[in-house]
ROPA-200205 format. One record per residue: residue number from 1; x, y, z of N, C-alpha, C, O in turn. Coordinates in steps of 0.001 Angstrom, whole numbers. Layout:
<rotis>
+-------+---------+---------+---------+---------+---------+---------+---------+---------+---------+---------+---------+---------+
: mikol :     n.u :     n.v :     n.w :    ca.u :    ca.v :    ca.w :     c.u :     c.v :     c.w :     o.u :     o.v :     o.w :
+-------+---------+---------+---------+---------+---------+---------+---------+---------+---------+---------+---------+---------+
:   NUM :       X :       Y :       Z :       X :       Y :       Z :       X :       Y :       Z :       X :       Y :       Z :
...
+-------+---------+---------+---------+---------+---------+---------+---------+---------+---------+---------+---------+---------+
</rotis>
This chain:
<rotis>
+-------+---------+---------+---------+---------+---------+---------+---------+---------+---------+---------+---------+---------+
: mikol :     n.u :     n.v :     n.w :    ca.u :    ca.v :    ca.w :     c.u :     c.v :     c.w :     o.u :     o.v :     o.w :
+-------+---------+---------+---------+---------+---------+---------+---------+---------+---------+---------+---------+---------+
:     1 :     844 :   -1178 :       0 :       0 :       0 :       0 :     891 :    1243 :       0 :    1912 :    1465 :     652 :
:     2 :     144 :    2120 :   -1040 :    1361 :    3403 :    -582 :    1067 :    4596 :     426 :       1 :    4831 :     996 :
:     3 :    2093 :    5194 :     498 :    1318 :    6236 :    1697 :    1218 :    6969 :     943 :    2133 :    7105 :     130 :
:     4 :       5 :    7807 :     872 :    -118 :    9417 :     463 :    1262 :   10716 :     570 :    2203 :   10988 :    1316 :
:     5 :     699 :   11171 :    -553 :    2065 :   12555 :    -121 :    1236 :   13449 :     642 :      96 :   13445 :    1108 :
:     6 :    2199 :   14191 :     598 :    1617 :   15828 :    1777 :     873 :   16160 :     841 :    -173 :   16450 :    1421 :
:     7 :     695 :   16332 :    -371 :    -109 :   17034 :   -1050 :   -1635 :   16673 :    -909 :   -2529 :   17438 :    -547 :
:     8 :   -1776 :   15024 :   -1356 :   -2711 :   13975 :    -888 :   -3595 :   14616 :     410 :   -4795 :   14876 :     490 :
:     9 :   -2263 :   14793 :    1598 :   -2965 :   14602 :    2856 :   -3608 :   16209 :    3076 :   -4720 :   16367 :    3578 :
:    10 :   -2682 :   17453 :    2594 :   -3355 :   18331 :    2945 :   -4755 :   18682 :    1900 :   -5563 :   19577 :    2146 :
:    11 :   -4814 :   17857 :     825 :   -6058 :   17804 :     109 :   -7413 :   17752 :    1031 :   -8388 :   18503 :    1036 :
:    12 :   -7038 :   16285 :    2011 :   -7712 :   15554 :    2610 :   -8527 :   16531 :    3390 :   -9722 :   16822 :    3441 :
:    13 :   -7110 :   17046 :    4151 :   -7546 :   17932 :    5099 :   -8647 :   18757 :    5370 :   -9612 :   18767 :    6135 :
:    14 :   -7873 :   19871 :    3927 :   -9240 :   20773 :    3448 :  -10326 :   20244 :    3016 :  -11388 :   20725 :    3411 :
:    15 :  -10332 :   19341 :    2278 :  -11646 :   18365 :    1849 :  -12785 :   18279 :    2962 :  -13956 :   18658 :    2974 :
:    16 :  -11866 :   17543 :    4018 :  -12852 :   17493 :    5504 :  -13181 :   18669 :    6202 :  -14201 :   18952 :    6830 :
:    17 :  -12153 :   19307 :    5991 :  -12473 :   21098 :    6930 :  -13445 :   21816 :    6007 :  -14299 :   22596 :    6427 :
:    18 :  -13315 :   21591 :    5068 :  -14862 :   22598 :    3985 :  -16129 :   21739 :    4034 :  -17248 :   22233 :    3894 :
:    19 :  -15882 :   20265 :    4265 :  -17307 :   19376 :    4553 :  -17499 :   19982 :    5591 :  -18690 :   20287 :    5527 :
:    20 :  -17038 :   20420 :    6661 :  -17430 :   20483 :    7828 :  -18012 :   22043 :    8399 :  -18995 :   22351 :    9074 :
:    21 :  -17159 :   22655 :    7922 :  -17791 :   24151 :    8007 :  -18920 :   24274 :    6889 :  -19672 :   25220 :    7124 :
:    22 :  -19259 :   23500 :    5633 :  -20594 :   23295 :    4926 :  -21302 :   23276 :    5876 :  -21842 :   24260 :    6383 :
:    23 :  -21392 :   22041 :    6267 :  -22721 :   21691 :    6976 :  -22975 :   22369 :    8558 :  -24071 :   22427 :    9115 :
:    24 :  -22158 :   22676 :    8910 :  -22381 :   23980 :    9814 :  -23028 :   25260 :    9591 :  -23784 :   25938 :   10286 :
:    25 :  -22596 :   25387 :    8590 :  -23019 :   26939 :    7386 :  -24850 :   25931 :    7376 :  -25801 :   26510 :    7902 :
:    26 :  -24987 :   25033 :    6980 :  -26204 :   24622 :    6503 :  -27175 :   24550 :    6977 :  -28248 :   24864 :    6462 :
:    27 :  -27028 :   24194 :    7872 :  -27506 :   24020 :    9404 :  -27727 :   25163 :    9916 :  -28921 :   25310 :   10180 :
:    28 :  -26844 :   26362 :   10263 :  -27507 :   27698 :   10898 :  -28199 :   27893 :    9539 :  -29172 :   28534 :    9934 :
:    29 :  -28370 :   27782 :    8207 :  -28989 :   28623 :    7055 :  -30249 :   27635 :    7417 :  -31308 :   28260 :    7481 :
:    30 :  -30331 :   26635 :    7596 :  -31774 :   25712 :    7150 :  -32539 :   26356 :    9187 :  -33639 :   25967 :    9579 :
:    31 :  -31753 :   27166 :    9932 :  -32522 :   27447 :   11523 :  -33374 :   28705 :   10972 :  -34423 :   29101 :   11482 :
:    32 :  -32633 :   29357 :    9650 :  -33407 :   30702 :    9746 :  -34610 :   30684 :    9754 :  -35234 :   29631 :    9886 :
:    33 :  -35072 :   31626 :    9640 :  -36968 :   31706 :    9276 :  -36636 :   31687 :    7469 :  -35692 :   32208 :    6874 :
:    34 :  -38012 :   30733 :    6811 :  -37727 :   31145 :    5827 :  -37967 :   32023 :    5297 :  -37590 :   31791 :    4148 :
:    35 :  -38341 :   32893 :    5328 :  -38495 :   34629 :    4970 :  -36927 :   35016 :    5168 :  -36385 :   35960 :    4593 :
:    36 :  -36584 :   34538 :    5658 :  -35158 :   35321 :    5887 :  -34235 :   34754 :    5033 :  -33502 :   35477 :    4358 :
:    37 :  -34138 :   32711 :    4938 :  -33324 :   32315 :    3836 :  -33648 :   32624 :    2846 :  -32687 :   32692 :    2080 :
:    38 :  -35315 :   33073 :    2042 :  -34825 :   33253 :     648 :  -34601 :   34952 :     468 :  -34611 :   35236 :    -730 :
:    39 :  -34442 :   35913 :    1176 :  -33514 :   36921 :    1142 :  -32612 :   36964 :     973 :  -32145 :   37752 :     151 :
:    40 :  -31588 :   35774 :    1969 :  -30308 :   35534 :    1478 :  -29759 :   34931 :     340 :  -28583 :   35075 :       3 :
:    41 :  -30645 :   34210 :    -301 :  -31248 :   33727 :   -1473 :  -31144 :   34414 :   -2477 :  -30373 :   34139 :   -3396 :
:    42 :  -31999 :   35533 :   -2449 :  -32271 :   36759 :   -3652 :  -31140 :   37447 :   -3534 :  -30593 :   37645 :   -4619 :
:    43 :  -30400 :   38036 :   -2280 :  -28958 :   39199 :   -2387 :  -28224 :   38036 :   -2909 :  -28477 :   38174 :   -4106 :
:    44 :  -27380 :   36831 :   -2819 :  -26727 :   36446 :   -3064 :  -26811 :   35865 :   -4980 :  -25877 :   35645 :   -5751 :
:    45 :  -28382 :   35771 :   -5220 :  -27924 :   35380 :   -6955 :  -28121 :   37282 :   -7295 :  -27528 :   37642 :   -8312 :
:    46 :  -28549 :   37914 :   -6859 :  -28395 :   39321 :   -7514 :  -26986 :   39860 :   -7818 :  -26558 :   40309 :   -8881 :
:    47 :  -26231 :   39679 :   -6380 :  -25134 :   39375 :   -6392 :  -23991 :   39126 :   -7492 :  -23092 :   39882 :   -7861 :
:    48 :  -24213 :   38229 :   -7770 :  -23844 :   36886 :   -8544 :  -24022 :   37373 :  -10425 :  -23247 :   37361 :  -11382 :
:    49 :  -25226 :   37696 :  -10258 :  -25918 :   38374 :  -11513 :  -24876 :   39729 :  -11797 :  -24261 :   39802 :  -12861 :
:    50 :  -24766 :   40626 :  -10899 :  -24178 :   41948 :  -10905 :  -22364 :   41791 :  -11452 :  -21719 :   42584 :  -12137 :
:    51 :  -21994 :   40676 :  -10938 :  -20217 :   40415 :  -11360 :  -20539 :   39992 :  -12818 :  -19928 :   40369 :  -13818 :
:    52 :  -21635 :   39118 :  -12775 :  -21859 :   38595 :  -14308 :  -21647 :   39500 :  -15541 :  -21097 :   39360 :  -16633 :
:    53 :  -22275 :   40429 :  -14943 :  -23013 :   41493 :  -16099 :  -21822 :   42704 :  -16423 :  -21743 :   43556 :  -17308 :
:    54 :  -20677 :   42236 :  -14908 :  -19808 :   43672 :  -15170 :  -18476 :   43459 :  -16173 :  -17689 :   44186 :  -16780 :
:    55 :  -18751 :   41698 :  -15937 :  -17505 :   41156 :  -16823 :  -18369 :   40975 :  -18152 :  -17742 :   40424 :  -19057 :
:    56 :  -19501 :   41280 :  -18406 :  -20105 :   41413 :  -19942 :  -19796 :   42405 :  -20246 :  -19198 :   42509 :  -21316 :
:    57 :  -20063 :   43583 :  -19447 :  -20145 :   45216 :  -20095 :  -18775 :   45925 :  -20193 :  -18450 :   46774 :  -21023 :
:    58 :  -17971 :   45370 :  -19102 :  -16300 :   45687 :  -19804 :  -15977 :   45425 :  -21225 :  -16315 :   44478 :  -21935 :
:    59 :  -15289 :   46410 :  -21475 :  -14600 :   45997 :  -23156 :  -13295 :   45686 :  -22787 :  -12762 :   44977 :  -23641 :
:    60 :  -12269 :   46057 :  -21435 :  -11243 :   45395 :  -21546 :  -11028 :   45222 :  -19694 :  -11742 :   45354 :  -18700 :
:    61 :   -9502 :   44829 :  -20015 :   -8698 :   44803 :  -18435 :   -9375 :   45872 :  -17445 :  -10280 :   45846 :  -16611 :
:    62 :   -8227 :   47093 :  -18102 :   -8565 :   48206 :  -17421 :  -10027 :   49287 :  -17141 :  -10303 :   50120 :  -16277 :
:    63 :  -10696 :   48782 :  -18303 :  -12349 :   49415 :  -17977 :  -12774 :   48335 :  -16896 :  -13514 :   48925 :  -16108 :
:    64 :  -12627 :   46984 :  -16509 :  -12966 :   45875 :  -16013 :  -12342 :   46268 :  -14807 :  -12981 :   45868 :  -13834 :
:    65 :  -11248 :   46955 :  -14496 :  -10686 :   46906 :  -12974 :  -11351 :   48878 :  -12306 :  -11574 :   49288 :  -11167 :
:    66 :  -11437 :   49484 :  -13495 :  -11792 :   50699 :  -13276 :  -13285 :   50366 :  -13087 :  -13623 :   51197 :  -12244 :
:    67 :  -14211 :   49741 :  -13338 :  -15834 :   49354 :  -13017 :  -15672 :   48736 :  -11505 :  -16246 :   49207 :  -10523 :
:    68 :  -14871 :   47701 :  -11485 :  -14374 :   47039 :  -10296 :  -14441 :   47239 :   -8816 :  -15047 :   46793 :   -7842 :
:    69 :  -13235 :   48408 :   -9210 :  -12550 :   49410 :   -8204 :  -13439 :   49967 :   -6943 :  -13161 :   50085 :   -5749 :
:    70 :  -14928 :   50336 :   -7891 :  -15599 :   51287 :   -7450 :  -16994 :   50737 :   -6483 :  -17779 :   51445 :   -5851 :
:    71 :  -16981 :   49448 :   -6602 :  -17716 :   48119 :   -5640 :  -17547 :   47740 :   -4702 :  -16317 :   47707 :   -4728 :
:    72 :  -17746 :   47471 :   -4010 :  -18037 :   46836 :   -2439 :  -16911 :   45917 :   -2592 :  -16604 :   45770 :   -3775 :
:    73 :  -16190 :   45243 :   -1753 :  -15329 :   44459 :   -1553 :  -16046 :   42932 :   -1850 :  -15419 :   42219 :   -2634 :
:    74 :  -17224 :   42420 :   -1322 :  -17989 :   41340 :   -2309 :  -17673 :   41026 :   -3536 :  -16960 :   40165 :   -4051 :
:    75 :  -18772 :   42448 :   -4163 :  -19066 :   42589 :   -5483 :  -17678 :   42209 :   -6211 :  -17426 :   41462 :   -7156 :
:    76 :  -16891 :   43020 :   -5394 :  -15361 :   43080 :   -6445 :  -14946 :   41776 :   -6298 :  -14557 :   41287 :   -7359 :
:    77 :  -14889 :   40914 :   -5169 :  -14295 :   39451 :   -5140 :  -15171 :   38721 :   -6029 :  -14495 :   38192 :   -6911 :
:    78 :  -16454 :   38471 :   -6153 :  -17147 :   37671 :   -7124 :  -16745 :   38071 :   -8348 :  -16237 :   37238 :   -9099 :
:    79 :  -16931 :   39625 :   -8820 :  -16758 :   39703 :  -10256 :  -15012 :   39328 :  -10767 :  -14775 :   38911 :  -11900 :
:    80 :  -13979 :   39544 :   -9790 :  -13191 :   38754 :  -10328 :  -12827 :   37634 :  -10383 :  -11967 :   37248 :  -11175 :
:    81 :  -13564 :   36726 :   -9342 :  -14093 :   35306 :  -10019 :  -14559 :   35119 :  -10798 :  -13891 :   34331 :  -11468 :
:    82 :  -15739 :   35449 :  -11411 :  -16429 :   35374 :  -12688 :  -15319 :   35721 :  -13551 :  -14894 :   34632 :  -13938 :
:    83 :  -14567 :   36704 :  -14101 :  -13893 :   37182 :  -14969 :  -12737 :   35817 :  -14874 :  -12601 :   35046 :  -15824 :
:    84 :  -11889 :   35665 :  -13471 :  -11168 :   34824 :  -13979 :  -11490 :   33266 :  -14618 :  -10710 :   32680 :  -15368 :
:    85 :  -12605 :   32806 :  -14228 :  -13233 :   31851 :  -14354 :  -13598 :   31614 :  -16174 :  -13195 :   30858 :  -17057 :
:    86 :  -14590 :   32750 :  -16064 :  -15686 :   32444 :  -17429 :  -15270 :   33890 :  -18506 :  -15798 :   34023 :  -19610 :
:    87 :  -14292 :   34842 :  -17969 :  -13615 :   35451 :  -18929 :  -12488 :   36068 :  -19297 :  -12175 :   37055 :  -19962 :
:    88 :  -11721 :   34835 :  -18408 :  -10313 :   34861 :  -18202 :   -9409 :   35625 :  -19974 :   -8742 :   36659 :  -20006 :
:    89 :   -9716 :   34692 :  -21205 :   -9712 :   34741 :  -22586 :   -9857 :   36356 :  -22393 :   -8747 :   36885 :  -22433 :
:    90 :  -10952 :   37307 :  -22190 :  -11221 :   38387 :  -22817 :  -10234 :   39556 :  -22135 :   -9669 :   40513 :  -22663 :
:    91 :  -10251 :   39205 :  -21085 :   -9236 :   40311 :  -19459 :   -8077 :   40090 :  -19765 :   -7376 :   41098 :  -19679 :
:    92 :   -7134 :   38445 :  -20360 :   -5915 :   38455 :  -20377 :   -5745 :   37566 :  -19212 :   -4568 :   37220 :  -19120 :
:    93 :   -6262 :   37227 :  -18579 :   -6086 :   36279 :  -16640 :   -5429 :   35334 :  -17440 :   -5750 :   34994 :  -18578 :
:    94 :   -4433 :   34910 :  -16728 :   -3895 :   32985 :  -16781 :   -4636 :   32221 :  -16080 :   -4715 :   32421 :  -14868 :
:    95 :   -5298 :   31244 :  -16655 :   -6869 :   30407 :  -16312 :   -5462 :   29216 :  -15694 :   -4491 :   29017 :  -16425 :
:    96 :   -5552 :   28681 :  -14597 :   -4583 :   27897 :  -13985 :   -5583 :   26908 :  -14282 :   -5398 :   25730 :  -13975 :
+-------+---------+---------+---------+---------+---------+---------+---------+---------+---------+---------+---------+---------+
</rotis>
């Protein structure tokens, strides 16, 4: 049998530490009232929608970091997920 590398094991690790803070996360989300989860519901795909739309309406990098700039610290972390993700090609990002 072989042993795992460190890489393997700290995979593992995080694997189990994000199962675990999931279902913690899930669990206080499924205590709310539901009036309240699908609020969190609606801000979070609006959200979601808003990075979408900013990495559509950029024409480049710098209009894309100058739209960016000017967002909430959220907004700005999602939309440069989205960008690196689904429009890595148009910004110039190295898609790892």
């Amino acid at each position: 049998m072989s042993e795992k590398s460190q890489e393997e094991r700290a995979t593992d690790a995080i694997n189990n530490l994000t199962s675990e803070v999931s279902n913690a996360l899930l669990e206080g989300f499924n205590q709310l009232p539901q009036d309240l989860q699908l609020n969190v519901v609606m801000i979070k795909t609006v959200q979601l929608l808003l990075a979408n739309v900013l990495c559509h309406v950029a024409k480049n990098k710098q209009e894309f970091d100058d739209i960016v700039t000017v967002q909430g610290a959220e907004i700005s972390e999602l939309a440069y997920t989205c960008a690196n993700v689904a429009f890595a090609h148009k910004f110039g990002f190295d898609k790892h």
